[in-house]
C-alpha positions in Angstrom: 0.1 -91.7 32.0 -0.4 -95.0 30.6 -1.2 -95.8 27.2 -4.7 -97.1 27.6 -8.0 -97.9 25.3 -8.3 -94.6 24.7 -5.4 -93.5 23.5 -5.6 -96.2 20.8 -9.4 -94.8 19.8 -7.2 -91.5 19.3 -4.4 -92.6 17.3 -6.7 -94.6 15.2 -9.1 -91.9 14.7 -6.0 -89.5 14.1 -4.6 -91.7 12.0 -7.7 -92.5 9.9 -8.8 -88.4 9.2 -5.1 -86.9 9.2 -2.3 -89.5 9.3 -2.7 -90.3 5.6 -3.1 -87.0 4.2 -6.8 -86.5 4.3 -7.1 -83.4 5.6 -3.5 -83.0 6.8 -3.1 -79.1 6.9 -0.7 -77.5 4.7 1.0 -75.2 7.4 2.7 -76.9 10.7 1.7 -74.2 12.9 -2.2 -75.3 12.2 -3.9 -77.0 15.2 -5.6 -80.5 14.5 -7.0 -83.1 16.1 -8.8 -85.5 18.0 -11.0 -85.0 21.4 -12.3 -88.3 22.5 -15.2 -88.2 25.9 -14.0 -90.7 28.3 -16.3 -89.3 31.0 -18.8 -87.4 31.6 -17.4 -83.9 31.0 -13.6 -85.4 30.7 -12.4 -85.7 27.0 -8.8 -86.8 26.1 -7.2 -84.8 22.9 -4.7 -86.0 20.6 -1.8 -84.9 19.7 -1.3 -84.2 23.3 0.0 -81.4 25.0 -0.9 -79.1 22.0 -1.8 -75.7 23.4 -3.8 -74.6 19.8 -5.7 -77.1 20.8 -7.5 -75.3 23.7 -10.1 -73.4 21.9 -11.2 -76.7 20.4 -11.4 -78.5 23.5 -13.2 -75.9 25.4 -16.1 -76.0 22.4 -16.1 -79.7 22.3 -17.1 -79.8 26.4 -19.4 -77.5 25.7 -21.1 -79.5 22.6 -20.3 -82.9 24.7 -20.1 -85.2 21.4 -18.5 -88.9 21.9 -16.1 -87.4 19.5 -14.8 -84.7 17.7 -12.4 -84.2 14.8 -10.6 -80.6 13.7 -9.3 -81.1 10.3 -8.4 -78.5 7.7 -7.8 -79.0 3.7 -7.6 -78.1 0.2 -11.4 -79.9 0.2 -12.2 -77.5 3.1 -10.8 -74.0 1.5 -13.0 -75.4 -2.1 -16.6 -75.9 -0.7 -15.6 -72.5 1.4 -15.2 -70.8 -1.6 -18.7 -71.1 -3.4 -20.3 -70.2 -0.3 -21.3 -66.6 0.3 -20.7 -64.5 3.4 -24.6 -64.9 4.9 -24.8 -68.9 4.1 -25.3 -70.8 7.3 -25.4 -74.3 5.8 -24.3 -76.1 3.0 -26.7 -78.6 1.5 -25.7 -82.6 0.5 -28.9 -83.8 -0.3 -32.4 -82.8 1.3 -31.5 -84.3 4.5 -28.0 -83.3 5.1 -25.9 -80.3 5.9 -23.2 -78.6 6.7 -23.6 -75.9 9.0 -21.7 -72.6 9.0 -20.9 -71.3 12.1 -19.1 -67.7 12.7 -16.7 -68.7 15.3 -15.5 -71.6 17.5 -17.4 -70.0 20.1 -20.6 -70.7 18.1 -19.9 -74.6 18.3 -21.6 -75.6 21.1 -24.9 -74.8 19.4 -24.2 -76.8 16.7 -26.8 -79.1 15.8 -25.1 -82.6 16.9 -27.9 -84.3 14.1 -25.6 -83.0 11.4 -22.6 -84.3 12.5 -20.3 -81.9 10.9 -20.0 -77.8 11.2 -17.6 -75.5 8.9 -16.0 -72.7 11.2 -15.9 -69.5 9.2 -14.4 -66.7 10.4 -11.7 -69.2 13.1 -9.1 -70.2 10.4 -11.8 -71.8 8.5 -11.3 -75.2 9.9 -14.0 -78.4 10.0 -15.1 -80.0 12.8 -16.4 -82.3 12.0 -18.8 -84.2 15.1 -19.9 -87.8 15.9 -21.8 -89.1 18.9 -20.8 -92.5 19.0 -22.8 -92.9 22.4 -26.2 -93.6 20.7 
């Protein structure tokens, strides 16, 4: 495969949420990344060929965002732990939240408006989600 427009769209988007430490997870064997939609249905992940990966792709297709980021942090883990076990949102201001869902299953009913989701019970990553196709 070549490296194509894409690819740079990942790396920069990669680069920009986990590259510098942001949310780079603490343990190695935690799956993060990037899927970018290059066609309809067709999304591209980075870092490639990761297999932990898969559960996060298969949501993504199903939500269909322009992109989609899985990070995981200390920032994560501390709004997590003032939440209680039947909150499903966590309020910014009066117009934005964060919404709680159970599983990663539960991502493609996500509300895409939101543009972010916390995943409770699936090792308590965020995705967090931005349609860039407006």
């Amino acid at each position: 495969m070549d490296y194509d427009r894409y690819d740079a769209f990942l790396h920069h988007i990669f680069k920009q949420t986990q590259g510098d430490a942001w949310f780079r997870p603490n343990e190695d064997n935690i799956a993060v990344g990037v899927a970018l939609r290059v066609d309809s249905g067709e999304y591209r992940l980075f870092p490639y060929e990761n297999l932990g990966l898969e559960p996060f792709e298969a949501a993504v297709r199903a939500l269909n965002p322009a992109v989609a980021v899985k990070v995981r942090s200390a920032a994560v883990h501390a709004a997590f732990s003032e939440v209680a076990p039947e909150d499903r949102s966590i309020y910014i201001d009066a117009n934005t939240r964060i919404q709680i869902l159970d599983t990663m299953v539960d991502l493609p009913t996500a509300d895409k408006e939101q543009s972010a989701a916390f995943i409770h019970r699936a090792v308590r990553s965020r995705y967090t989600l931005r349609d860039l196709a407006a």
